[in-house]
TIFI-380985 format. One line per field, with one value per residue (C-alpha): x, y, z. Coordinates in pm, 1 decimal. Layout:
N
X = X/...
Y = Y/...
Z = Z/...
END
This chain:
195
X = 0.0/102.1/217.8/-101.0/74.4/20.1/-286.8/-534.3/-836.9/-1222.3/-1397.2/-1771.6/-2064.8/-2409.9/-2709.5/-2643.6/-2674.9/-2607.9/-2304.9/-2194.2/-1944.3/-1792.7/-1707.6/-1562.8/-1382.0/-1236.1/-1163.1/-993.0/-770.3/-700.1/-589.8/-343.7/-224.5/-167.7/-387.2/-536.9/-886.7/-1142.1/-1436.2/-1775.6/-2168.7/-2470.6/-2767.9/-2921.1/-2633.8/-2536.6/-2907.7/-3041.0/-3045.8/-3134.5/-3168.6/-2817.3/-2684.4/-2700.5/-2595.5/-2428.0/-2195.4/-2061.7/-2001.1/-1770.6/-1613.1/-1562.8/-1387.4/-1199.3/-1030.4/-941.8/-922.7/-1122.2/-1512.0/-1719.5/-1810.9/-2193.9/-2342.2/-2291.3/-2130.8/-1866.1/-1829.4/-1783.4/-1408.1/-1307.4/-1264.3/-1159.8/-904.6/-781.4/-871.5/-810.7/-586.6/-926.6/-1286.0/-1416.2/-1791.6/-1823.5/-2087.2/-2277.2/-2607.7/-2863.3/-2959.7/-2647.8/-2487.6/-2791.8/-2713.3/-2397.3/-2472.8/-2717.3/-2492.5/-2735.0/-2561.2/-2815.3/-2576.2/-2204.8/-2153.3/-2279.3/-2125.2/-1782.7/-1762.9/-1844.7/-1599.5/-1364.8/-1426.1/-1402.4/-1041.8/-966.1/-868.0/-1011.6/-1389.5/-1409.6/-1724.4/-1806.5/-2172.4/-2411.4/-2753.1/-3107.9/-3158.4/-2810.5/-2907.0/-3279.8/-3326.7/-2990.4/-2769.1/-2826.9/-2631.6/-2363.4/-2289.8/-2351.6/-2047.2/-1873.6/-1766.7/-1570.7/-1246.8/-1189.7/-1421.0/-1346.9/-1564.0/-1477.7/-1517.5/-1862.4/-2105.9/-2455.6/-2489.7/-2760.9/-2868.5/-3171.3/-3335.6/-3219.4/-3138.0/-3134.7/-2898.3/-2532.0/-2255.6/-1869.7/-1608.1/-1466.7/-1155.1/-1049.5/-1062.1/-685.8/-598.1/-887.0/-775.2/-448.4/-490.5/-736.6/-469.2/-310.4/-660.8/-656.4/-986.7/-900.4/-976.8/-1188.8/-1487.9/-1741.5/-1708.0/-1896.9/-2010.1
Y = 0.0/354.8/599.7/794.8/1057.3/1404.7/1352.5/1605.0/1385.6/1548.4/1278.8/1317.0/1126.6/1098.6/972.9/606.4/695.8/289.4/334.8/640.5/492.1/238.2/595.1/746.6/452.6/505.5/882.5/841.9/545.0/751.9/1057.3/781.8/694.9/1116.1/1181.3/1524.5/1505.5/1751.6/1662.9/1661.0/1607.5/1605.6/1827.3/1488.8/1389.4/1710.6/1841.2/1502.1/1306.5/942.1/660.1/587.9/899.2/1278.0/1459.4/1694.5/1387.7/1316.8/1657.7/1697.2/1404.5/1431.3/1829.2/1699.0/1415.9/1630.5/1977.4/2122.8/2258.4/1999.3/2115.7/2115.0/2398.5/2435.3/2759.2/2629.0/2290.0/2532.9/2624.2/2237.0/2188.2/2553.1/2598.5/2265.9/2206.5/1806.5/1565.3/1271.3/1238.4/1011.3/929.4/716.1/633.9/659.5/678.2/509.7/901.6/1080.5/783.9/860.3/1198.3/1157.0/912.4/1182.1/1459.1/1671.8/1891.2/2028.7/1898.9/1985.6/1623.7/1638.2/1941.7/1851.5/1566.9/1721.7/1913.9/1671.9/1449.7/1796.1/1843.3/1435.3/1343.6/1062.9/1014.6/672.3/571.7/347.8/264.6/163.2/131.8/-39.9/-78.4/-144.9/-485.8/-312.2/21.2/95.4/-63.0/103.2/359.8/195.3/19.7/397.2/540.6/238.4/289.7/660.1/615.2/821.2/664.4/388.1/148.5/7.2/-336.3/-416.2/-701.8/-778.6/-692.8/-925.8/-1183.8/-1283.4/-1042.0/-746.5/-908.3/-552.2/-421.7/-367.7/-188.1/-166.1/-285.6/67.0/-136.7/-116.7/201.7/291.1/51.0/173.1/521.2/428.7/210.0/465.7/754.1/512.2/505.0/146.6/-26.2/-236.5/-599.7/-800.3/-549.2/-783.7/-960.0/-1244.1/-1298.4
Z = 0.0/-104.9/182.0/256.9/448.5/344.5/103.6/143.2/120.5/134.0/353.5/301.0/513.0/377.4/553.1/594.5/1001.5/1063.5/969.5/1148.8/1440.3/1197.5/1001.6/1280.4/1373.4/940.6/987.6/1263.8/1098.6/812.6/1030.3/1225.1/853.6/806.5/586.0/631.3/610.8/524.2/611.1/465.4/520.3/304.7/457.8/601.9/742.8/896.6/1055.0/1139.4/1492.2/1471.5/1709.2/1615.2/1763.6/1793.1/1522.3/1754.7/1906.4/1540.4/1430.0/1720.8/1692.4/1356.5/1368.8/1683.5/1498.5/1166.9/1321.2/1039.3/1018.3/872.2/504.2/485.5/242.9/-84.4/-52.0/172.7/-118.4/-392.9/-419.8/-292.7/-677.9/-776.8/-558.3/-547.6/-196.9/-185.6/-385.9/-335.3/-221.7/-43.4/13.1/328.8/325.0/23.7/54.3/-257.7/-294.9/-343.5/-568.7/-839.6/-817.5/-914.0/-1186.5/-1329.0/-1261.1/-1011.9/-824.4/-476.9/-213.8/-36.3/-140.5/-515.2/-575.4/-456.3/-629.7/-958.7/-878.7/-826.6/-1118.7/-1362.5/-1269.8/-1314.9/-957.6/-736.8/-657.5/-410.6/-287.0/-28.2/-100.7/195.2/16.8/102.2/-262.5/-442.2/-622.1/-682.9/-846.1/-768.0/-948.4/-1270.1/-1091.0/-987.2/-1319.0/-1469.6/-1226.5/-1182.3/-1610.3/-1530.0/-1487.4/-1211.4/-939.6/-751.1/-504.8/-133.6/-184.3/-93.6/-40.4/57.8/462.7/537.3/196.3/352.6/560.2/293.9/-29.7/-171.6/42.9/-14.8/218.0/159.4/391.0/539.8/623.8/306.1/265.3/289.8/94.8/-239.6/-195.6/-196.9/-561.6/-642.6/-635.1/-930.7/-1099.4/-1009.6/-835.2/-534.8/-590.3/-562.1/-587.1/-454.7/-123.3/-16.1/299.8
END
């Protein structure tokens, strides 16, 4: 695995809030590695308390780990592409939502617009999907993004066959080691995992 130190990687949640802790338990792996993290959140992910914690608890966390404001408006996600803010992105996790906007190129969230951003100037998109509905309706979308050349999936596999046969989350273990094939526009393998 490449040396992650000194990347300048935009770390963005969306509203998967299941999988909150495990990405806490990620960012602060990847700040270990020295990566500096800038860190990210859809509105949802942001404004909204859930029985898996307070949003409050996360956000604190989160700016205490990476010693940065969390990104969450749009103006505030504008000039991460601009001005060259980070060398990566990272969407962990990636919510069912924000991976169709991305494969249909809509643009109404920090997230979206950042990575646009991102993929315009050619660097790094990874996404770590964590979706009710990736074998259902969504995976149109990830066979749409999966064909651009400059995004790259966390491993990922189907979190419970039986109970959700729909649903599919990455392995956010991986995740140093995708970003770090992904900063060589390679795709960490193998893609799918089995249980």
């Amino acid at each position: 695995m490449k040396n992650l130190e000194g990347l300048k990687l935009g770390v963005a949640l969306c509203g998967s809030f299941c999988t909150f802790k495990k990405a806490v338990v990620m960012i602060e792996k990847l700040v270990e590695l020295g990566v500096d993290v800038y860190p990210m959140m859809s509105f949802n992910a942001y404004n909204i308390s859930t029985r898996f914690g307070e949003k409050e608890h996360f956000i604190n966390v989160i700016e205490a780990l990476t010693g940065k404001k969390i990104i969450h408006t749009i103006v505030d996600a504008e000039p991460v592409g601009p001005k060259h803010m980070v060398d990566a992105m990272l969407i962990a996790p990636c919510t069912g939502n924000t991976l169709s906007k991305i494969a249909h190129s809509m643009v109404d969230t920090p997230v979206t617009l950042a990575a646009k951003s991102l993929l315009r100037n050619g660097k790094p998109l990874i996404i770590a999907i964590s979706t009710n509905d990736g074998l259902g309706m969504n995976l149109q979308n990830i066979g749409s993004v999966i064909s651009n050349q400059s995004i790259f999936f966390v491993p990922f596999g189907q979190d419970d066959a039986v109970n959700k046969p729909y649903s599919l989350i990455s392995d956010l273990a991986l995740v140093p080691e995708t970003v770090s094939l992904a900063l060589e526009y390679k795709q960490l393998q193998p893609l799918l995992l089995t249980q």
